[in-house]
C-alpha positions in Angstrom: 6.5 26.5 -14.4 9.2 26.2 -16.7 10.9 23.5 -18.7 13.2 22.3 -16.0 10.1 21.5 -13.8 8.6 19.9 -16.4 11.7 17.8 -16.8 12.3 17.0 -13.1 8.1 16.4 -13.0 8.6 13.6 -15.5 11.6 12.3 -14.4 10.0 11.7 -10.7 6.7 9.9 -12.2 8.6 7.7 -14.7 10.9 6.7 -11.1 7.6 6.6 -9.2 6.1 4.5 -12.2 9.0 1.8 -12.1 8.4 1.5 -8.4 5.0 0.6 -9.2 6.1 -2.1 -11.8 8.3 -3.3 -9.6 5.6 -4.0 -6.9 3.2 -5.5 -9.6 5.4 -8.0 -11.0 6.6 -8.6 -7.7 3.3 -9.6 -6.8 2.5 -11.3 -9.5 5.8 -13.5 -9.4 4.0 -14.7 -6.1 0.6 -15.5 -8.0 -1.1 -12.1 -6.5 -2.4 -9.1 -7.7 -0.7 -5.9 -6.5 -4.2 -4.6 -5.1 -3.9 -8.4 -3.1 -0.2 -7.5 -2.1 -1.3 -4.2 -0.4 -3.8 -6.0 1.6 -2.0 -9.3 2.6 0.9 -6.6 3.7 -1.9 -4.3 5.7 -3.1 -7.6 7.4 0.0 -8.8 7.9 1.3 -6.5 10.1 -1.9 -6.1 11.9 -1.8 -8.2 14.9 -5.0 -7.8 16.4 -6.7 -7.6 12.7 -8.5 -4.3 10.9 -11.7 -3.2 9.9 -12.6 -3.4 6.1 -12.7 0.4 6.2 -9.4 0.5 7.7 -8.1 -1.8 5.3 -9.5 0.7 2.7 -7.6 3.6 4.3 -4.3 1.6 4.9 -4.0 0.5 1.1 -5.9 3.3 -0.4 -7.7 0.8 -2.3 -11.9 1.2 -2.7 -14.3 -1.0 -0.8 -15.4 -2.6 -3.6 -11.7 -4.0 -4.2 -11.2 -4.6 -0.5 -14.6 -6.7 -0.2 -13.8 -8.8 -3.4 -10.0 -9.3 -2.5 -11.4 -10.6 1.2 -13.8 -12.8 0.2 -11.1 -13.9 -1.9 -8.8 -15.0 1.3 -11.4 -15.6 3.3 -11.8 -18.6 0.8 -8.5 -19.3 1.1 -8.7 -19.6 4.6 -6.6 -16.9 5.0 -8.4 -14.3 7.2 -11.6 -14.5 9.7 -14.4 -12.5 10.1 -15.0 -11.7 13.8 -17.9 -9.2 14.8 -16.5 -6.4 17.3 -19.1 -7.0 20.1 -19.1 -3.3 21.1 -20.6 -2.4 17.5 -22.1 -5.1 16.0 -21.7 -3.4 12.2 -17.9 -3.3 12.6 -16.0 -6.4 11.6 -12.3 -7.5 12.1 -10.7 -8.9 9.7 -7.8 -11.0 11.3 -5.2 -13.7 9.7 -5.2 -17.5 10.5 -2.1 -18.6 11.4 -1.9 -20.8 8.0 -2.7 -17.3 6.4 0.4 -15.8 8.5 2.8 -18.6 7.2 1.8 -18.1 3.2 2.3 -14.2 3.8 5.2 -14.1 6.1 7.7 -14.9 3.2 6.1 -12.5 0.5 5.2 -9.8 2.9 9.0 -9.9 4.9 11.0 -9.8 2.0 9.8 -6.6 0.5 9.3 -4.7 3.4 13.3 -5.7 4.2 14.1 -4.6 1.0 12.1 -1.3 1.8 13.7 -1.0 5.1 17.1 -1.7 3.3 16.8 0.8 0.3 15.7 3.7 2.6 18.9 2.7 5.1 21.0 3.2 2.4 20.6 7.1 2.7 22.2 9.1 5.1 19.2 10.2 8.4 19.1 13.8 6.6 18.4 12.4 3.0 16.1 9.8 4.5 14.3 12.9 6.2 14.4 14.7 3.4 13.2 11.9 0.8 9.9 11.6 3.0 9.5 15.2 3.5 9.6 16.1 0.0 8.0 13.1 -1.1 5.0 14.4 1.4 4.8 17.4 0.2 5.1 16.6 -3.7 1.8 14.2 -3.0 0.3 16.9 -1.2 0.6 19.4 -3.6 -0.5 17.4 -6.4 -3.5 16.4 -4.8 -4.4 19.7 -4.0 -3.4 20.2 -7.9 -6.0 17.2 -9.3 -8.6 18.3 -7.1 -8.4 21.9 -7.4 -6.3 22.6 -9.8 -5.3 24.3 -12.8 -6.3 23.8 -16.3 -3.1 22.6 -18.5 -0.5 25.0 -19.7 
C-alpha cells in the first residue's frame, strides 16, 4: 500500500460518506429515520410483501431494528402482518394501500434520482462503477473480517 492508495481510499469513503448524509437528511426532511427509509423503500417495491428476515437482508439492517421500525408502521397503519399458511412461523409483511400513497412520493423520487445519476454515465462507466464498486466492498469485507492489523 502506498500513499496514493491511501489517498484514493479516503477520497472514496469521504464520497461514499456524503452519499450517506445525503440519504439521512433526505429522510429526515420527510420526518423518517434513514434505517425507516431503507425499509419503507424495501417494502415499497415489494408487491406481494417480504418476510422480516428478508427485510433484514434487503436493507442490511438487524432484526432488532427491522422489528422496532415495523411495529412502528404497523401503528401507522402502514403495513400488515399476514401468516404464510404454508409455514405458519413465516410472516409477510405487506403495505396498505394508504401506506403505498405516503411512500410512493418519498420512495419514487429518490430512486428517479438514483436511476438518473447512474444514466448520466456512459453503459461502460455504469458497468464499471458497479463492478468496482462490488469488488471494493468485497474486498474490504474480506479485509474487516479477516484482515490485516494497521500499517
Amino acid at each position: 500500500m502506498n500513499k496514493n492508495d491511501r489517498k484514493n481510499a479516503y477520497l472514496y469513503c469521504r464520497f461514499r460518506d456524503e452519499q450517506y448524509a445525503l440519504y439521512d437528511e433526505y429522510a429526515k426532511k420527510n420526518g423518517l429515520s434513514m434505517k425507516t427509509l431503507l425499509v419503507l423503500n424495501a417494502l415499497y417495491y415489494a408487491k406481494n410483501g417480504m418476510t422480516q428476515k428478508e427485510v433484514c437482508e434487503k436493507t442490511f439492517n438487524s432484526k432488532q431494528t427491522v422489528n422496532l421500525i415495523i411495529k412502528n408502521m404497523l401503528k401507522e397503519q402502514h403495513i400488515t402482518i399476514e401468516e404464510d399458511p404454508g409455514n405458519k412461523r413465516n410472516k409477510f409483511v405487506k403495505m396498505t394501500d394508504e401506506g403505498r400513497a405516503y411512500a410512493k412520493d418519498i420512495v419514487v423520487h429518490i430512486t428517479l434520482a438514483e436511476d438518473t445519476a447512474m444514466s448520466l454515465f456512459t453503459p461502460e462507466e455504469q458497468e464499471q462503477f458497479v463492478e468496482l464498486s462490488r469488488r471494493f466492498t468485497k474486498n474490504l469485507t474480506d479485509l474487516i473480517n479477516n484482515g490485516p492489523g494497521e500499517e
